[in-house]
MITIGU-82856 format. One line per field, with one value per atom (N, C-alpha, C): residue number from 1; atom name; y, x, z. Coordinates in pm, 1 decimal. Layout:
# residues N
n [NUM; ...]
atom [CA; ...]
yy [Y; ...]
xx [X; ...]
zz [Z; ...]
//
This chain:
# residues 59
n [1; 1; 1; 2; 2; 2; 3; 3; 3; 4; 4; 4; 5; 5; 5; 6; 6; 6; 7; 7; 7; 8; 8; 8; 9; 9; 9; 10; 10; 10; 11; 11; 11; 12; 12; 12; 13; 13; 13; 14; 14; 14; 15; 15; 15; 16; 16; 16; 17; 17; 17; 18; 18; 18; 19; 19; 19; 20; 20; 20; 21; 21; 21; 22; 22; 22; 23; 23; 23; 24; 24; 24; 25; 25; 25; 26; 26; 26; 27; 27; 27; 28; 28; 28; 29; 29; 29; 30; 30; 30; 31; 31; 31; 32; 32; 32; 33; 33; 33; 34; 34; 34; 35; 35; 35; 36; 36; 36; 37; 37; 37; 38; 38; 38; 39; 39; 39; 40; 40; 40; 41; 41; 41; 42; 42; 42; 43; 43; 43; 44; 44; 44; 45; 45; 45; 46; 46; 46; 47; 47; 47; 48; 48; 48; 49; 49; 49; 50; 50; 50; 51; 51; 51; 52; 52; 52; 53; 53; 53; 54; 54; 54; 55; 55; 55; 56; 56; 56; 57; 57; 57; 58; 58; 58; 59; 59; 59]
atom [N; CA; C; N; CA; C; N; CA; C; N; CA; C; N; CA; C; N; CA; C; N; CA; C; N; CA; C; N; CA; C; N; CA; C; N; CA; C; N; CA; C; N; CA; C; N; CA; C; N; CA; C; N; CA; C; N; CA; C; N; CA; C; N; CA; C; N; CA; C; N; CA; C; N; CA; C; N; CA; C; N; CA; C; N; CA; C; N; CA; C; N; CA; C; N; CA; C; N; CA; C; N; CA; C; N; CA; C; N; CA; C; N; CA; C; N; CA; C; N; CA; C; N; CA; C; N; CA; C; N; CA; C; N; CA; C; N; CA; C; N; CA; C; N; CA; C; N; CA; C; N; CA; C; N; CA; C; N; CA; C; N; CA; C; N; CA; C; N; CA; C; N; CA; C; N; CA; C; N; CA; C; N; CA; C; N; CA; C; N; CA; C; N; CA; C; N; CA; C; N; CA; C; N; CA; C]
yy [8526.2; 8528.5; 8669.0; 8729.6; 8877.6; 8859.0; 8908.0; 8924.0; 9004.9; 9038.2; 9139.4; 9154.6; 9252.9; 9309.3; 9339.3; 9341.0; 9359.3; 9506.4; 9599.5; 9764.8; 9764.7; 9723.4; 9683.9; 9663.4; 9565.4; 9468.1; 9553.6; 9636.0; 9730.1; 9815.7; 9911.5; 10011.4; 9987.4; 9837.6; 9832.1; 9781.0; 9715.2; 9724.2; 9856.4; 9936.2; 10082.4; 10133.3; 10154.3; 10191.4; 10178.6; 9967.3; 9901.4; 9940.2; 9982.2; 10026.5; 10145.1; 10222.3; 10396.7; 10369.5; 10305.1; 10271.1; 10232.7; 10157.1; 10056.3; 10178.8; 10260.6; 10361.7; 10452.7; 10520.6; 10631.3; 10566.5; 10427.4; 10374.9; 10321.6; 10344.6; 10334.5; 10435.3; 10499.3; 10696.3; 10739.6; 10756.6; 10764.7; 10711.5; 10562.6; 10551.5; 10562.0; 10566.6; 10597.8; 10757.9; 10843.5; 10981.6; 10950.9; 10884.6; 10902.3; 10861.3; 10761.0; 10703.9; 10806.7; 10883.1; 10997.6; 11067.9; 11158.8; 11189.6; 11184.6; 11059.2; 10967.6; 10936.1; 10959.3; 10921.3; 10976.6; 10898.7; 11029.9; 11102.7; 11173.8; 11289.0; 11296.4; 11299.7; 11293.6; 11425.6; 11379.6; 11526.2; 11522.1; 11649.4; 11673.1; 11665.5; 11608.6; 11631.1; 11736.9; 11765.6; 11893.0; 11873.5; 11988.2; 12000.0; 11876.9; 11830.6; 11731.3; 11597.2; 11563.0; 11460.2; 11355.3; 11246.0; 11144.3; 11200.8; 11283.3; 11279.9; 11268.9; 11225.4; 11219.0; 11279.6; 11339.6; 11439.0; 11379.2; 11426.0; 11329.4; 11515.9; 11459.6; 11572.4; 11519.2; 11592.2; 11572.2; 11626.0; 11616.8; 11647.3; 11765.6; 11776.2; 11839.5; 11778.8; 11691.3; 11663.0; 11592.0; 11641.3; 11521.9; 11552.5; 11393.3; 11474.8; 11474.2; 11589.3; 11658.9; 11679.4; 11542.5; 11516.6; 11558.3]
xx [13722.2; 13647.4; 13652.1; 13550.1; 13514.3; 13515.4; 13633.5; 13596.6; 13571.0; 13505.0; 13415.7; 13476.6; 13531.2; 13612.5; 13533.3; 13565.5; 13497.8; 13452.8; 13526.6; 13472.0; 13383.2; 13357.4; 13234.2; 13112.0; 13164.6; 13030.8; 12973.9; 13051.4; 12986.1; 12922.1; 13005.1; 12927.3; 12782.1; 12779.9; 12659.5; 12579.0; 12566.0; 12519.5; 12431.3; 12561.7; 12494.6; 12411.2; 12416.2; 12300.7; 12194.2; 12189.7; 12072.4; 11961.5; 12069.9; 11966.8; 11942.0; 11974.2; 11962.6; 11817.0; 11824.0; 11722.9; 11606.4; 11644.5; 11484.0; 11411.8; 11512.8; 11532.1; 11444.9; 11449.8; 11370.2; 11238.7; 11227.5; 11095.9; 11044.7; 11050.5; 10978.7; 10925.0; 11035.4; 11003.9; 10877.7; 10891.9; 10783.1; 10637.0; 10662.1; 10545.3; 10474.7; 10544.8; 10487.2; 10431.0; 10477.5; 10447.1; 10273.1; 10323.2; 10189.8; 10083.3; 10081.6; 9967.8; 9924.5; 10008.6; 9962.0; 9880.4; 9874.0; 9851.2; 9735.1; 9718.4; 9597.2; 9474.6; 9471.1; 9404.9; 9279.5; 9155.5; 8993.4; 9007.0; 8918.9; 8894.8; 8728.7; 8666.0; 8542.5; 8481.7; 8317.7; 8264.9; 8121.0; 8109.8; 7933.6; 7818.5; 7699.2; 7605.6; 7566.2; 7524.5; 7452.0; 7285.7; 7228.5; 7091.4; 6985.4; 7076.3; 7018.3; 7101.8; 7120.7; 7124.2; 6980.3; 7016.8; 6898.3; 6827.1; 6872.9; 6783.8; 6883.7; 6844.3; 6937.3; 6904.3; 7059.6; 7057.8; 7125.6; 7058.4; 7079.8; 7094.7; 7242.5; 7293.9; 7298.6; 7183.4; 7209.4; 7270.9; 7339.4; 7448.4; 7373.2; 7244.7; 7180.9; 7226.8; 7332.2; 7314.0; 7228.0; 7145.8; 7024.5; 7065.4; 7053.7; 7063.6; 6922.9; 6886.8; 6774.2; 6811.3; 6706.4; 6716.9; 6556.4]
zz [7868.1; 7992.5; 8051.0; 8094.2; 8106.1; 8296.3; 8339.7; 8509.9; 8540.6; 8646.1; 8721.5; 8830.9; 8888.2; 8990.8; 9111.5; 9235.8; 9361.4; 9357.9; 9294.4; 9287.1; 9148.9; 9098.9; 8994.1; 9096.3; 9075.5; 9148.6; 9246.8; 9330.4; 9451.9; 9365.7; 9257.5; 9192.5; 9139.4; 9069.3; 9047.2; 9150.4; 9193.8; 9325.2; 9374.2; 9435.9; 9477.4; 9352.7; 9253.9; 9124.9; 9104.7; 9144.4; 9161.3; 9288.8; 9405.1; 9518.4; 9496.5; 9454.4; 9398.4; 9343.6; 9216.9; 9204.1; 9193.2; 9287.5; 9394.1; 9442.5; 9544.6; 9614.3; 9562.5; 9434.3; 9428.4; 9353.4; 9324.4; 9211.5; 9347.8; 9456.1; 9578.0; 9659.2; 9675.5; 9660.5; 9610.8; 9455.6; 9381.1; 9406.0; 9420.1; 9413.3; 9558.3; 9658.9; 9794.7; 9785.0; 9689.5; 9718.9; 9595.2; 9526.3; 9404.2; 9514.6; 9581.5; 9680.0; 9755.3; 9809.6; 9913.0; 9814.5; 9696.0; 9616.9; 9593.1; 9526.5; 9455.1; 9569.9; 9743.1; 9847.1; 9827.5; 9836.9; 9798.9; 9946.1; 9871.7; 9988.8; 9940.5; 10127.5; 10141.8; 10078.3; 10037.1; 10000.6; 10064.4; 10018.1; 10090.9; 9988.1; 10059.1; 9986.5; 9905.0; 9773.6; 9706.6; 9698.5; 9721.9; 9704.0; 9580.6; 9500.0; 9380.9; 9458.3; 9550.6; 9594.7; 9544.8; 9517.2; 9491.4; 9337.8; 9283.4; 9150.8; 9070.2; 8906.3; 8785.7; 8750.1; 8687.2; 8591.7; 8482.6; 8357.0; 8254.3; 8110.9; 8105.3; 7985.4; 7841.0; 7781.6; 7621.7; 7510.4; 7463.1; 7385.9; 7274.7; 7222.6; 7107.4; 6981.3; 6939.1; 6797.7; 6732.1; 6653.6; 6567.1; 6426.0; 6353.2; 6170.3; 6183.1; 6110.9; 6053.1; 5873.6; 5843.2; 5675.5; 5695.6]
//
């Protein structure tokens, strides 16, 4: 039988919140990050522009 001691149990404990701790961190900073940011109209507003690549086989 494997016992687990009261200064264990705290250590992991504190590890587990270390943890939480910065994989919450993280992802609160990626969100700030990742937020759009507004833009302005350009002069070709409302028309398509349509890009063709040039490859044709030519047999």
């Amino acid at each position: 039988m494997y016992v687990i001691h009261r200064k264990r149990i705290c250590l992991i404990l504190i590890c587990l919140l270390l943890g939480i701790f910065a994989y919450s961190y993280e992802g609160t900073r990626m969100q700030n990050i990742e937020q759009s940011k507004p833009t302005t109209s350009t002069p070709v507003s409302g028309k398509v522009i349509v890009i063709d690549a040039g490859h044709r086989n030519s047999r």
